[in-house]
C-alpha positions as MATLAB code, in Angstrom:
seq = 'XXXXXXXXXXXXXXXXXXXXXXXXXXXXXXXXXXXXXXXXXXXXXXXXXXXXXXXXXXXXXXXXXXXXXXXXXXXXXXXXXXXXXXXXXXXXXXXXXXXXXXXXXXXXXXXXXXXXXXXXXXXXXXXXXXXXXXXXXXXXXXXXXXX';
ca = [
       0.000    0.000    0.000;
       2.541    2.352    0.647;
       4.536    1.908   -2.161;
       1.162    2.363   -4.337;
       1.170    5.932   -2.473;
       4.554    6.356   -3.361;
       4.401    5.658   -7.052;
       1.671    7.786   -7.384;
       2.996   10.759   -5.415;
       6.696   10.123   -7.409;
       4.234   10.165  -10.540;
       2.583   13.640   -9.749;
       5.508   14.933   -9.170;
       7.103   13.959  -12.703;
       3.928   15.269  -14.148;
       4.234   18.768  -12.414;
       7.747   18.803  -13.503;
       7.163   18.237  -16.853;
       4.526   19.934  -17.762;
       6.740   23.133  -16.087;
       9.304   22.773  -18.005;
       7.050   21.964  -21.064;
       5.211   25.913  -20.444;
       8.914   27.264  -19.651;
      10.039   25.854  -23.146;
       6.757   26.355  -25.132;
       6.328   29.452  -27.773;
       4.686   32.428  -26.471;
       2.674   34.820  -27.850;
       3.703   37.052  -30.629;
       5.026   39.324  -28.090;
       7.886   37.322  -26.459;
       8.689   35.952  -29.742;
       9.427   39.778  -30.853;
      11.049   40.479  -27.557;
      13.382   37.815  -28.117;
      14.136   38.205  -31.179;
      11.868   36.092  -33.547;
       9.058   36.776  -35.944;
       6.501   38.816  -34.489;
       3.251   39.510  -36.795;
       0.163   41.030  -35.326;
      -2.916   42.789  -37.493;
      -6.320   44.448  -36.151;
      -9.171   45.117  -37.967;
     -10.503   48.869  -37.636;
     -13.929   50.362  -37.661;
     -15.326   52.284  -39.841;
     -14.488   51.302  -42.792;
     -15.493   53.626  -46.165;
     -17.342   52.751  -49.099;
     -15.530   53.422  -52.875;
     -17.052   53.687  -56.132;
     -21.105   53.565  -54.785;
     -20.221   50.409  -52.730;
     -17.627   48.417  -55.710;
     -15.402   48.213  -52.951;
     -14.941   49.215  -48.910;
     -11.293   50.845  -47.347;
     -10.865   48.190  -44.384;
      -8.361   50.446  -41.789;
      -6.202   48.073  -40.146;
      -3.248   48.357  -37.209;
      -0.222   46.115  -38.164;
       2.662   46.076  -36.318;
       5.386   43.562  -37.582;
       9.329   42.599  -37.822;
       9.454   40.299  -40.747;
      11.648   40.802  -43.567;
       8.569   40.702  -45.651;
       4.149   40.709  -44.563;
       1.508   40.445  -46.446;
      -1.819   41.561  -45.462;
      -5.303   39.608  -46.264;
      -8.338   41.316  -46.062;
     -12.299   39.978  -46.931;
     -15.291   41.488  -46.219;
     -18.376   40.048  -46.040;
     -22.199   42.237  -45.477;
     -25.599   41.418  -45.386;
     -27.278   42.761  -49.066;
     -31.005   42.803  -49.140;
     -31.768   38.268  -49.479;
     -28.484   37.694  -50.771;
     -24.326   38.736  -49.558;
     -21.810   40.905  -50.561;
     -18.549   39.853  -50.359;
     -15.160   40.563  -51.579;
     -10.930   40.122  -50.924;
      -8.338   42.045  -50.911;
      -4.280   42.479  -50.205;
      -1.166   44.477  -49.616;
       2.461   44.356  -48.852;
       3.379   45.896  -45.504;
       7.208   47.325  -44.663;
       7.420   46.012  -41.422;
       8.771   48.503  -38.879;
       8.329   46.956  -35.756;
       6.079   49.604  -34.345;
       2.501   49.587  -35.283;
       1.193   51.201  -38.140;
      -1.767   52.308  -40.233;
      -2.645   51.161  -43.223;
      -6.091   50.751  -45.322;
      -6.694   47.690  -47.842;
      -8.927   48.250  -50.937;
     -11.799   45.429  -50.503;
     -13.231   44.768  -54.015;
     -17.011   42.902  -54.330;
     -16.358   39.752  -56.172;
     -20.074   39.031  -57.277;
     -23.090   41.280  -57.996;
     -23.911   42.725  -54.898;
     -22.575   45.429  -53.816;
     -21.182   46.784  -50.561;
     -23.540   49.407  -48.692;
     -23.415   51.605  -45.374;
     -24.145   49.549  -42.246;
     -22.416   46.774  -40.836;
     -19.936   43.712  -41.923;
     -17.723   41.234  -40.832;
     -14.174   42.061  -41.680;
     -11.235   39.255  -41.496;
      -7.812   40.210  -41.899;
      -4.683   38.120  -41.599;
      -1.079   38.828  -41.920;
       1.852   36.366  -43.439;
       5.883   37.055  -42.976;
       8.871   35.955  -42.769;
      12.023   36.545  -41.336;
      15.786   34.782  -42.281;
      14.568   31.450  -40.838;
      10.564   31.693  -39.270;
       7.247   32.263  -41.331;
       4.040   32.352  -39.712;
       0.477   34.532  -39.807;
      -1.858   35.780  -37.445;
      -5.607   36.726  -37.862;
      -8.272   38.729  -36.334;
     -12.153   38.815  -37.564;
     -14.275   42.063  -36.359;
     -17.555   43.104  -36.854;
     -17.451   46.903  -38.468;
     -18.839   49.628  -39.430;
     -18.929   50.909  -43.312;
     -20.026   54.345  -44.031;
     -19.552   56.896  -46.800;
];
């Protein structure tokens, strides 16, 4: 019986140790990777965003704030339009500073509705890479379009 107790207790503590040195080991967020010198990527979506050409497209502001060597930036948009949806992509390249900055992407409809003043879903993500790490983030908001 007491060597049962034992085992277990000798167990627990293997598992505690573990699993600490597992969270002291693991990646953190984007922000201690930038602190220590790796890739650090963020992007968030901004409201409002501003209709173009009688709702062809939407200006989606966005905050990035990035060290890679190189970023993209993905943007779509998606809005309610009467029984059906309006939808549409767009993307930029970003000079990453390492300071946040802030930029717009052009959202183009890519059917036959059209954007209009009210609100949407807007998802963005961001892709770099530095001399030896890629990786993205994302962020999805609901917003605001307006003339």
């Amino acid at each position: 019986m007491r060597t049962r107790l034992r085992t277990k207790v000798a167990a627990a503590v293997v598992a505690i140790v573990v699993g600490g040195v597992l969270a002291l080991f693991a990646t953190g967020g984007p922000a201690v990777a930038f602190f220590s010198g790796g890739l650090f990527l963020n992007v968030q979506v901004e409201s409002p965003a501003t209709l173009v050409a009688r709702g062809a497209a939407v200006d989606v502001p966005l905050e990035v704030t990035c060290n890679a060597s190189f970023a993209d930036v993905f943007v779509t948009v998606t809005q309610k339009a009467g029984s059906g949806v309006a939808q549409g992509s767009g993307s930029t390249s970003v000079g990453c500073t390492g300071s946040g900055q802030q930029i717009r992407v052009r959202v183009r409809t890519s059917g036959a509705k059209t954007f209009k003043q009210g609100t949407a879903v807007a998802d963005a993500e961001i892709f770099g890479c530095n001399q030896t790490t890629c990786g993205s983030e994302t962020d999805s908001e609901v917003i605001t379009i307006q003339k």
